[in-house]
N, C-alpha and C positions, 0 to 999 in steps of 0.2 A: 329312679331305679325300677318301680314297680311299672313304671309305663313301660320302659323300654324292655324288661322279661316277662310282661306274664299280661300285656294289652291283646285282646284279642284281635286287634287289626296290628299287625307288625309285631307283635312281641316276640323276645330270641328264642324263648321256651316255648308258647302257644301258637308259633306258625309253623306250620311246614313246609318245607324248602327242597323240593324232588332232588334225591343225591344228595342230601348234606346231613350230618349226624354233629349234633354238639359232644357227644360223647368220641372215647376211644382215640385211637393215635389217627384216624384221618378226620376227627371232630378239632376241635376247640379245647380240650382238657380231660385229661385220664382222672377219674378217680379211682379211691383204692378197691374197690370190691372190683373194677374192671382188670387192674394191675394182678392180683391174686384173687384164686379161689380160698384162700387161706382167710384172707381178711372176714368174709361173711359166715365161714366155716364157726371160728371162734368170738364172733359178737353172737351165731345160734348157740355153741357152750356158753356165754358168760348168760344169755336167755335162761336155760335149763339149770344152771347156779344157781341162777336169783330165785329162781321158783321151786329150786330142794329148800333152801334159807327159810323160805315163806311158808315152809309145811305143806309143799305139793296141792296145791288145788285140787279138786279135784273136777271146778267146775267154773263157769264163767271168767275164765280166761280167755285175753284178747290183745292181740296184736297189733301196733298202729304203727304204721312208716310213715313220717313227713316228708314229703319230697326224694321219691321215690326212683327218679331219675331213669332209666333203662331196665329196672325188677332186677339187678342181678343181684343186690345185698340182700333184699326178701326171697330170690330165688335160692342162695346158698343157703342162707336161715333157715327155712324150709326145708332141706335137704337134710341140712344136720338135723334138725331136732325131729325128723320125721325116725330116726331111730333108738326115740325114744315114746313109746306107744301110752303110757301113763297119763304122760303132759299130750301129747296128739290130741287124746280121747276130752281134755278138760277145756278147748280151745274153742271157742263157739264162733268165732267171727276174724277174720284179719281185714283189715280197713287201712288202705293206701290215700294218704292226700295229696293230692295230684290235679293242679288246676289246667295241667293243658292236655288240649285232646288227642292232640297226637302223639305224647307219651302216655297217654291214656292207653292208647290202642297197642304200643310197644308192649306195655308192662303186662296187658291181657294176654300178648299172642306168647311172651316166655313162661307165662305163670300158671294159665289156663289154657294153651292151645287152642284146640276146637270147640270149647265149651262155650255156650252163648253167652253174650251179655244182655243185661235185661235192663232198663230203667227203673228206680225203687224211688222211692220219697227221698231217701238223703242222696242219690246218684246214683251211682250203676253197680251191677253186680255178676260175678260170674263164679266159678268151681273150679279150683286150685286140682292141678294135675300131682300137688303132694297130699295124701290122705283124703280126696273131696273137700276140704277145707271150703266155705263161703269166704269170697274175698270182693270188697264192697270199695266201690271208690267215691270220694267226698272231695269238692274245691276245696276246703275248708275247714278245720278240726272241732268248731261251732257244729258241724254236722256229723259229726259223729257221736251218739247218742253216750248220753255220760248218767250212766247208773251205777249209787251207791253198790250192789252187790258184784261190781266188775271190778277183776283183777286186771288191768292193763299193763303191757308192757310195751313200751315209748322207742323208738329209734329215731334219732335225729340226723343223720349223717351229713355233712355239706350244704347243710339247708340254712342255717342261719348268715351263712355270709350272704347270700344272694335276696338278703331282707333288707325292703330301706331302713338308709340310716339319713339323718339330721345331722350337717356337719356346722359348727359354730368354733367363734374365734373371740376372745377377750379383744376390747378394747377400750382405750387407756379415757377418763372422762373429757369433757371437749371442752377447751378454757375460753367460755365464752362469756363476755364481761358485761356486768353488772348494768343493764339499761337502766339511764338518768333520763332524767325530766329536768329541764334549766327554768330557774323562776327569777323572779328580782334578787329574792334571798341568796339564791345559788342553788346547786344541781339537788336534785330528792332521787334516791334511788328508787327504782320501782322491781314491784314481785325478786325478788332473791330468791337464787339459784337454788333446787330443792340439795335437802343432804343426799340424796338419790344421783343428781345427775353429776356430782363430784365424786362420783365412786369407779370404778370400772363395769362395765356391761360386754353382757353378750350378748355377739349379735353373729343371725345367721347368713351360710355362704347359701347363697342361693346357684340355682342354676339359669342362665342368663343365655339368651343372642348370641355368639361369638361377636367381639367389635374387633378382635385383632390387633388390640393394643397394647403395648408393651407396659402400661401400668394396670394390666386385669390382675386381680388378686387371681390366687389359682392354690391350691391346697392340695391335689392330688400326691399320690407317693413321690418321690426323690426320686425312684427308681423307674414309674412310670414314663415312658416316651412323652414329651409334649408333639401333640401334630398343629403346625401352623393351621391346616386344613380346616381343624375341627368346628362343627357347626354351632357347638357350645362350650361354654366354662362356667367356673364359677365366680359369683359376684358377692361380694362383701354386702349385705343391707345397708343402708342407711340410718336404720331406724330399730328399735326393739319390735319386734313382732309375735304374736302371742306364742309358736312355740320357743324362742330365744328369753320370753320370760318364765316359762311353766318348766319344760323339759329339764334346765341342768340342774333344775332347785328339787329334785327328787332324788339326788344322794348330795351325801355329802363330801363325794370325793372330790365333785367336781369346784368345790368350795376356793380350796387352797390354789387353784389353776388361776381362776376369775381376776387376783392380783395381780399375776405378769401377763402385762398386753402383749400377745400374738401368738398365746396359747390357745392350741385350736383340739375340741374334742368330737368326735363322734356318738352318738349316742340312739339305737333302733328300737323305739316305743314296740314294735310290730313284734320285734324278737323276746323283749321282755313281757308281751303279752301270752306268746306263745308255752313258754315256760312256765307266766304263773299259771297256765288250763293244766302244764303236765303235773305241778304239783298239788293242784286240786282235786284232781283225777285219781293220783297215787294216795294224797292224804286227805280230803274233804275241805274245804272250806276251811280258812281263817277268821274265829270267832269275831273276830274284831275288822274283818274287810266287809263292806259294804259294794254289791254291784250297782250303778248307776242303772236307775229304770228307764235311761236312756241305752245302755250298753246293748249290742247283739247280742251278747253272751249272754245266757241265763243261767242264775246262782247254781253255784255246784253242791249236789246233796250231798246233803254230812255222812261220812262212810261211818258206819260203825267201830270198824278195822281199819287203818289203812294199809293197803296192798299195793303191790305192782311197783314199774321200776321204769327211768327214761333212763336210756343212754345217747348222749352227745361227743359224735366227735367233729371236728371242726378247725381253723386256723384263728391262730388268732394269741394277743400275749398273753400268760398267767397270771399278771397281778396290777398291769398296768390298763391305762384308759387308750383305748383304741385313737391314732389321729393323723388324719392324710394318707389315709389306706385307700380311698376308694381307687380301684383300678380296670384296667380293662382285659379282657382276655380272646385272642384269638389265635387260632393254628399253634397252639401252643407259645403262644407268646405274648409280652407286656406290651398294651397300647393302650392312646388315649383310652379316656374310658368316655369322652365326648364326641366321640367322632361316629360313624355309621350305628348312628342308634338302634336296633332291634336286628343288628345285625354282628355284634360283639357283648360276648357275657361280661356283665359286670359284678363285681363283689368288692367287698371289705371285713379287712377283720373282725372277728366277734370278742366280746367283750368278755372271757368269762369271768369277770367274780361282778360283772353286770347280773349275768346268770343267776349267780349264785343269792343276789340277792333279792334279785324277783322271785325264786323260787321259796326262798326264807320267809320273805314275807305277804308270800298266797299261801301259806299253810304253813301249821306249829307241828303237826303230825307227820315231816319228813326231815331227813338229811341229805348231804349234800356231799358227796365227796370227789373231789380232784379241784383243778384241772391238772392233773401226768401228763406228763409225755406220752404219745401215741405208742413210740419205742417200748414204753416201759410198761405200760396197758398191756399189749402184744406177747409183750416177755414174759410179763407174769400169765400171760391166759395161756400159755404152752406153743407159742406158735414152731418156734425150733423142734420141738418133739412134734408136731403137726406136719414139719416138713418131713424130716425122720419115716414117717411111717408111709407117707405118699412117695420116697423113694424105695422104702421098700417094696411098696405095691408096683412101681416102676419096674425094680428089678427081678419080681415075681411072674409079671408080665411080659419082659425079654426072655427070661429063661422057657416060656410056655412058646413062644411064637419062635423063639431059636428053634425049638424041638420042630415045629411046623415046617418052617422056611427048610431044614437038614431031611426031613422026612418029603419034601415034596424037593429032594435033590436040585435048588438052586445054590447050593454049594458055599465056599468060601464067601466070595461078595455080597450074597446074599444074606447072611450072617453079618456083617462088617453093615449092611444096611439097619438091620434091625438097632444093633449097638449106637449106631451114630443115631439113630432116631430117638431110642429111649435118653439118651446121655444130652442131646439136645433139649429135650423137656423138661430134663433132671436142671440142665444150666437156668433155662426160663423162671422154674420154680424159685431156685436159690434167685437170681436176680430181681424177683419177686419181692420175696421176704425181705432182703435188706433193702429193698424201696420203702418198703414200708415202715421198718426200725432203724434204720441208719441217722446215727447222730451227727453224722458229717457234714457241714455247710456246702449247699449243693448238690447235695450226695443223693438225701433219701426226707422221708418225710416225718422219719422218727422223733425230731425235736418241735418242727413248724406246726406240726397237729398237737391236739390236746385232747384227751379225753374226760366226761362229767357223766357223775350221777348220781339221778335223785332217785331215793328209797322210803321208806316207811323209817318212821323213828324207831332207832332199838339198839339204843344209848352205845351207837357207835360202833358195832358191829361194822366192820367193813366188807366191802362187797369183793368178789373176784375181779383183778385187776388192780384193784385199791391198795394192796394189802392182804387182803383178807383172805382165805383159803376155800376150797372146795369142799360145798357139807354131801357128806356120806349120803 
């Protein structure tokens, strides 16, 4: 996966391809902040919550997007919390992580306009056209400078499905019989079978050749098109191999799976890496975690406080183990996810109470709340009163241009234009919001998304969205 989106010779995300946009309805797939202005509107409110909650900074606050995709969820972000000049004033840096260059230079020209970019030691850097904000781009979250006295706040949006995953499959032990040695006496058995290889093992699906054979193992979704064409699949190993021994023996869900042969799980080292940095960042260091002095990462300083807050929204089940998700996506539709490599996005589901437990145990000094429903995130952070007031501004705005259109005498139709213009926008919106909260199967995204987040410990205080309410 990580070859095929983010290699810099062919990758879906780090090439550019004159006339073609991954994003948007003439891309490869809408996401929500492209669908409504509303979406990035109220993840800047649920921003400005979390940091009334936190007793308002007043200073060394900082914003980081993961995968940042076209700036429009940082650009809406920005816009809302820019009227609020308190929190503006406490905000020292926004930092996008962003490994390909050509949405590198997307994300500059919506955020920064004409403002230069400069090379810095961690990446590049330019000046944010909301308040001059510095806004710093990093490959990498390793390169975003992680100081005890920073209050960060985390945006994950659609970034964890498109992390490799590790896909493996129980199988059943191999009954292979007892080699004898024949003597005058009669047979002597020799080395007996360990209690080990009479067990069940996993083993991983590899990505293999295409051979075109009708007994290739293949794991991909149900749902997923198989293409005869495709230049790869996936192959069953043969053998244990070191991540089929290490990887599923780090929870213990994956325990209970290991006895029924041709139970196949997912599992993205890369995503639960990611997580434990956001809850080190918000809470310091886990007493008891040890960094490898081989690790890039170096140890996160112990905050005195913990502050700051991630939010993750994402696909993927709420309580179950992700398995045969990977798939492929283009022109808005399911395909191989083996076939024209860096030239169709790939993703799979995310794991959250994977999440949930990488974040638990990179630090004792945060909580963890969801994963809800995306609908239900939404509902509680006001999105219907959000539409509410932007059709009022709608119909503040016909009434003002009616008076124009009647005063500059193009009469009747003229009028009849205005109305069907604004009442056209007014539809867009509404069409909007229920894409985005609809619980309806095929309908909307309200139930398939989930939303997560990690906070500062404070015996369960819930956050906006969660539950929890708006602090004064």
């Amino acid at each position: 996966m990580r070859q095929c989106l983010t290699s810099p010779n062919g990758g879906y995300y780090t090439t550019h391809r004159e006339g073609r946009d991954q994003f948007g309805k003439k891309g490869d797939f809408v996401t929500s902040p492209e669908i409504s202005q509303v979406f990035g509107e109220l993840l800047g409110v649920w921003l400005v919550a979390e940091w009334m909650l936190q007793g308002r900074k007043k200073h060394g606050v900082e914003i980081i997007e993961v995968g940042p995709g076209r700036g429009t969820l940082m650009q809406d972000v920005l816009r809302t919390i820019s009227n609020f000049k308190s929190l503006l004033s406490s905000i020292e840096n926004v930092y996008l992580v962003e490994a390909s260059p050509s949405l590198r230079a997307t994300q500059k020209e919506l955020l920064c306009g004409d403002s230069a970019m400069e090379k810095v030691s961690t990446g590049y850097r330019s000046t944010s056209k909301y308040a001059e904000l510095p806004i710093t781009w990093c490959e990498d979250i390793r390169f975003v400078p992680n100081e005890a006295d920073k209050t960060p706040f985390i945006f994950a949006h659609e970034f964890f499905d498109a992390l490799p995953i590790h896909a493996f499959q129980s199988v059943p032990p191999s009954p292979s019989p007892t080699p004898t040695l024949s003597t005058p006496t009669g047979p002597i058995s020799l080395n007996r079978p360990s209690s080990e290889a009479q067990k069940p093992q996993w083993r991983e699906l590899l990505v293999t050749p295409a051979a075109h054979s009708p007994t290739t193992t293949s794991s991909t979704s149900s749902s997923t098109p198989k293409d005869p064409k495709a230049e790869f699949q996936l192959t069953l190993a043969k053998a244990s191999n070191p991540s089929s021994l290490l990887l599923p023996t780090l929870s213990p869900r994956y325990k209970s799976l290991l006895a029924t042969p041709g139970s196949t799980i997912e599992i993205s080292p890369e995503t639960q890496s990611y997580v434990a940095e956001f809850a080190r960042r918000i809470g310091g260091s886990h007493p008891t975690s040890k960094t490898s002095t081989s690790s890039p990462t170096p140890p996160a300083p112990q905050k005195a406080e913990p502050s700051g807050a991630a939010l993750i929204l994402d696909y993927g089940p709420a309580t179950t183990i992700p398995a045969s998700t990977l798939r492929g996506i283009r022109a808005h539709q399911l395909v191989s996810p083996f076939s024209n490599p860096g030239e169709v996005d790939l993703s799979a589901d995310v794991d959250f109470t994977g999440l949930v437990e990488a974040a638990l145990n990179a630090s004792e000094r945060v909580e963890v709340h969801g994963p809800v429903e995306q609908g239900v995130f939404l509902e509680q952070l006001g999105i219907q009163d959000r539409m509410k007031m932007l059709f009022k501004g709608l119909e503040k705005e016909m009434g003002t241009t009616a008076q124009a259109v009647h005063a500059a005498g193009d009469g009747k139709s003229g009028q009849n234009a205005v109305t069907e213009g604004i009442e056209a926008r007014k539809k867009s919106i509404r069409e909007g919001v229920e894409r985005l909260t609809s619980r309806l199967p095929g309908r909307g995204m309200g139930t398939l998304y989930k939303a997560l987040a990690i906070v500062p410990e404070r015996s369960g205080k819930r956050p906006v969205g969660f539950g929890g309410g708006m602090s004064a």
